[in-house]
Backbone bond lengths (Angstrom), bond angles and torsions (degrees), N, CA, C in turn:
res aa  C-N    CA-C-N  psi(-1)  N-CA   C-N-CA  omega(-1)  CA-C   N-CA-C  phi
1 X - - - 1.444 - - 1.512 110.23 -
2 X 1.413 103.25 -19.55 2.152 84.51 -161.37 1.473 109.82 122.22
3 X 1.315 80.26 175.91 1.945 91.32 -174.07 1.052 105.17 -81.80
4 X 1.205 138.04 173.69 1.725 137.58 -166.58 1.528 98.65 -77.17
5 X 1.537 134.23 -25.71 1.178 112.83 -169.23 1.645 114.32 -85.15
6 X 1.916 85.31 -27.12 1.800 85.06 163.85 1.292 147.73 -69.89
7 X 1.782 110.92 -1.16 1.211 161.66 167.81 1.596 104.59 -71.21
8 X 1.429 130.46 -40.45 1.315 141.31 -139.55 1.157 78.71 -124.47
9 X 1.568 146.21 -89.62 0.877 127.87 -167.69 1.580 135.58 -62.78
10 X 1.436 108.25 -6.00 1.817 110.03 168.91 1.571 94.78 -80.41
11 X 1.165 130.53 -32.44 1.624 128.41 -163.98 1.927 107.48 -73.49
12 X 1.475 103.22 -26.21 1.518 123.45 -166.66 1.586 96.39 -83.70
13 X 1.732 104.61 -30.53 1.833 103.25 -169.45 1.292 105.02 -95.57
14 X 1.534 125.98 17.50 1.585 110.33 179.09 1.421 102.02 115.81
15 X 1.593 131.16 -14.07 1.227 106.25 -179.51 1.710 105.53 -71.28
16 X 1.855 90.59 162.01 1.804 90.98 176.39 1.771 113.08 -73.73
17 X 0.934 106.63 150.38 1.753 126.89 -169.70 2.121 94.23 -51.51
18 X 1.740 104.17 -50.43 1.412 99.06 177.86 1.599 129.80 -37.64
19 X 1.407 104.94 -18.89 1.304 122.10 163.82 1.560 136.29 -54.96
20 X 1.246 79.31 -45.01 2.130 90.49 167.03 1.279 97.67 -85.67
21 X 1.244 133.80 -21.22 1.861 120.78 -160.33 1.658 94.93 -91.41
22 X 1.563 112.45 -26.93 1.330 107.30 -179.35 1.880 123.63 -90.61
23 X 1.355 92.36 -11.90 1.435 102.27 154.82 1.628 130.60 -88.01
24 X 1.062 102.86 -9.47 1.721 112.08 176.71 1.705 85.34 -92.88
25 X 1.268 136.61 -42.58 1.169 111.07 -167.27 1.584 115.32 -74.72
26 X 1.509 97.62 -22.69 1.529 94.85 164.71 1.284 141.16 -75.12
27 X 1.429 92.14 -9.67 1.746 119.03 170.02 1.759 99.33 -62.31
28 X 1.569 96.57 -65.62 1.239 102.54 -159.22 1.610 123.56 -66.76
29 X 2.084 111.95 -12.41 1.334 110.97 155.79 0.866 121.55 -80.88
30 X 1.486 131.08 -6.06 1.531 130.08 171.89 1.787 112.06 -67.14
31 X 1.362 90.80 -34.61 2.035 96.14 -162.14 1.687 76.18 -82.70
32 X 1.082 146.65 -53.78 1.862 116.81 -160.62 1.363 118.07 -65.87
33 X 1.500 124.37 -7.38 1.460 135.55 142.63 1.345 131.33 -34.99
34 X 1.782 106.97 -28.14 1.327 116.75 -153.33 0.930 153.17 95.42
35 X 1.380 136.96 -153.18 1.343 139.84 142.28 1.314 127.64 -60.73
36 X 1.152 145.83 131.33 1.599 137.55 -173.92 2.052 94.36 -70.16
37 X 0.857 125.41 -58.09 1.349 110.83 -153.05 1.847 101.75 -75.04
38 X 1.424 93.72 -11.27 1.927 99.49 165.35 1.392 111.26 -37.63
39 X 1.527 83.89 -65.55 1.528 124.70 -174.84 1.963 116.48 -37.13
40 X 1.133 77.25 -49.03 1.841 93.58 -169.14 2.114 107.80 -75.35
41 X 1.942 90.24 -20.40 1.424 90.74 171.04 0.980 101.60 -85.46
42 X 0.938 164.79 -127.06 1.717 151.25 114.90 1.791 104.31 120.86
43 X 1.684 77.30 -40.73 1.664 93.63 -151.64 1.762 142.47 101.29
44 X 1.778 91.29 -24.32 1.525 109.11 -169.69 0.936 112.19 -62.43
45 X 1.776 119.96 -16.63 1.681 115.45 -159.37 1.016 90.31 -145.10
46 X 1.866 136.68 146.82 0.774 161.34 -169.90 1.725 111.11 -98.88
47 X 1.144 113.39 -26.41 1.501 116.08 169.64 1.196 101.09 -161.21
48 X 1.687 105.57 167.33 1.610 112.29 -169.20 1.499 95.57 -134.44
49 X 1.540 134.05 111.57 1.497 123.94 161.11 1.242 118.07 -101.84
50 X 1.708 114.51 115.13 1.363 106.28 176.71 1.747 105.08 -156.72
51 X 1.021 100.07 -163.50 2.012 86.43 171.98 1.821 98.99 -71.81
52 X 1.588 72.62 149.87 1.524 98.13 -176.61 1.528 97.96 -58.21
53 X 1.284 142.13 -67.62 1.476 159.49 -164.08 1.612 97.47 -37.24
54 X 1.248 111.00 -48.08 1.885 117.15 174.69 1.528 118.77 -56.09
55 X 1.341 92.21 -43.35 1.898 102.54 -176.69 1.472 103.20 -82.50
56 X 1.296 116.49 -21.83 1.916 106.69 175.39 1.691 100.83 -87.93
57 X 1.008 103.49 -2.61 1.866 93.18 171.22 1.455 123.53 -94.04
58 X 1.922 102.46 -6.78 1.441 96.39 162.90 1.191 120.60 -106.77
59 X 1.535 139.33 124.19 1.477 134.11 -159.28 1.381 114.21 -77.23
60 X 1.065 116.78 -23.36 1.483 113.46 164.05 1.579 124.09 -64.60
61 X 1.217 102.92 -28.74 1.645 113.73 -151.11 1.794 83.77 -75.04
62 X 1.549 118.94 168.46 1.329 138.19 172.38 1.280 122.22 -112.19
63 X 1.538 138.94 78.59 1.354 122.48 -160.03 1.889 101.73 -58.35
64 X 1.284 128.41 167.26 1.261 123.35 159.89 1.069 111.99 -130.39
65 X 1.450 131.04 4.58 1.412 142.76 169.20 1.631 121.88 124.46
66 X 1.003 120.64 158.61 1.631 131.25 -170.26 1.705 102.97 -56.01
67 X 1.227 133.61 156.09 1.215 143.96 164.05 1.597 110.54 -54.98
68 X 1.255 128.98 -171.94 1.186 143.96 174.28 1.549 105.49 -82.27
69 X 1.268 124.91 126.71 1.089 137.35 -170.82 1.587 126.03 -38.53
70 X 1.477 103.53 -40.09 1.672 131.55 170.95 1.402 100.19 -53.06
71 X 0.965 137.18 -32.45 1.717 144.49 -122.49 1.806 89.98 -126.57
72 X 1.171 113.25 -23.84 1.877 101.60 -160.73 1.890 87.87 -90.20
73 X 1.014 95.09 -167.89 1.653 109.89 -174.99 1.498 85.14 -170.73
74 X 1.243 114.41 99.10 1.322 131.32 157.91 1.681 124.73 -42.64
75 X 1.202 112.49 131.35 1.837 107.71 177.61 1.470 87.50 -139.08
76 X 2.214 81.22 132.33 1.235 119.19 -158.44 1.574 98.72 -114.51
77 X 1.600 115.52 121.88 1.101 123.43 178.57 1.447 99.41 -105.96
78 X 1.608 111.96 142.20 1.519 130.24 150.72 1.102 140.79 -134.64
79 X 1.138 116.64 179.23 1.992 112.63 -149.97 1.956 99.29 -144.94
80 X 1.256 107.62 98.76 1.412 111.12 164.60 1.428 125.84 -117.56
81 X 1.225 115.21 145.57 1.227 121.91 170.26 1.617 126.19 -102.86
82 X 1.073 115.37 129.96 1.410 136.73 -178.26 1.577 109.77 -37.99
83 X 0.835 134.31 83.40 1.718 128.65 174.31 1.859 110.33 -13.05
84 X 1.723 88.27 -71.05 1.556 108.45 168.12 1.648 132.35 -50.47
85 X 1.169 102.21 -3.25 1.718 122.40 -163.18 1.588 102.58 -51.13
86 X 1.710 128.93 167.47 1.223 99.32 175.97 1.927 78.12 -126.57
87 X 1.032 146.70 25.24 1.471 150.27 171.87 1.726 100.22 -139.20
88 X 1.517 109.88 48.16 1.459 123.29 161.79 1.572 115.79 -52.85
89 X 0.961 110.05 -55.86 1.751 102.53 175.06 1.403 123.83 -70.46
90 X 1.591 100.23 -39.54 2.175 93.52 176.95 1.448 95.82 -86.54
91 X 1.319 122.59 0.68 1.544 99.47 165.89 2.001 103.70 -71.31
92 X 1.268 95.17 -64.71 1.674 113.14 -165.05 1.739 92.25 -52.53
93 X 1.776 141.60 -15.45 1.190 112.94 166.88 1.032 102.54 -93.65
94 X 1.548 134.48 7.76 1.776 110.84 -177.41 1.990 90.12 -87.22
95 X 1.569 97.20 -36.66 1.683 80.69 -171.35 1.880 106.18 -64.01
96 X 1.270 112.28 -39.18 1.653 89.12 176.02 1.513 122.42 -67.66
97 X 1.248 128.46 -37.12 0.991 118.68 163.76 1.881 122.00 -41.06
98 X 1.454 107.13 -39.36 1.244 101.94 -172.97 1.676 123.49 -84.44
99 X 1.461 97.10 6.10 1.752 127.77 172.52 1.845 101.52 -107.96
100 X 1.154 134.25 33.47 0.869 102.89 -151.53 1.965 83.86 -124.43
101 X 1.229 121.83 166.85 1.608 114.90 -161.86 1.917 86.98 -63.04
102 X 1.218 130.36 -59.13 1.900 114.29 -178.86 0.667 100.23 -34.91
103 X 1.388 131.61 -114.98 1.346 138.02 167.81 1.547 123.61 42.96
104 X 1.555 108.07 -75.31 1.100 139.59 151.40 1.346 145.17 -4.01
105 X 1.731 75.05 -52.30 1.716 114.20 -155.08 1.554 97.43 -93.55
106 X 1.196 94.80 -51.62 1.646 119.22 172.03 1.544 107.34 -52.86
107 X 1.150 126.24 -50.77 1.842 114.02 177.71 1.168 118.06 -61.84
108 X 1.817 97.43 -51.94 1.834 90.87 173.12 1.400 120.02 -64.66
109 X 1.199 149.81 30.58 1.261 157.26 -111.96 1.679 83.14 -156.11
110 X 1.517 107.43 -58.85 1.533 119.91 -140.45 1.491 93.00 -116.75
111 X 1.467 124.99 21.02 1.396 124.93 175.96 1.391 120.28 92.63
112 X 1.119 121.51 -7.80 1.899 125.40 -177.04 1.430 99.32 -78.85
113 X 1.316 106.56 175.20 1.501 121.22 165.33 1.337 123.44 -146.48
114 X 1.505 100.77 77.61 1.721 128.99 -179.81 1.101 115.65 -39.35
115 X 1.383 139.96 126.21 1.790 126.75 -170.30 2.167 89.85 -111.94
């Protein structure tokens, strides 16, 4: 079908609603498959695209490198603290610590790409 908004907007122009129910079900035979890079050990699948961090968690699997840059869709993690908080300071050192060059070192480690 498309990306979820292309999903959202055929459903907004008149498509019938069975449309999202039949794409969630296709969602949901995809996930009893597994993991994609399961998959690719397995044999069942010939390639696996997903975050890199997923494919280094299966030891069999072979990363061969990130897609073409155009192609990724970045996921953006953030870290706030509560104004009202009552552990305001060991909150604000766990977030520097977790910005901190280890830290760092440690995500890219596990497939992220820490800025």
């Amino acid at each position: 079908m498309g990306t979820t908004g292309e999903l959202q907007a055929s459903i907004a122009g008149g498509a019938p609603v069975d449309v999202a129910i039949l794409t969630r079900q296709a969602l949901d035979d995809l996930a009893s498959k597994g993991m994609a890079p399961e998959a690719v050990v397995r044999g069942e699948a010939e390639l696996a695209l997903m975050q890199i961090r997923e494919i280094l968690m299966e030891p069999a699997a072979q990363l061969v490198g990130p897609v073409p840059e155009g192609m990724q869709v970045p996921i953006v993690f953030a870290a706030g603290v509560a104004s009202h908080g009552k552990a305001h300071d060991a909150t604000r050192a766990f977030v520097e610590a977790l910005t901190s060059p280890s830290a760092k070192a440690i995500l890219k480690s596990a497939g992220l790409e820490p800025e």
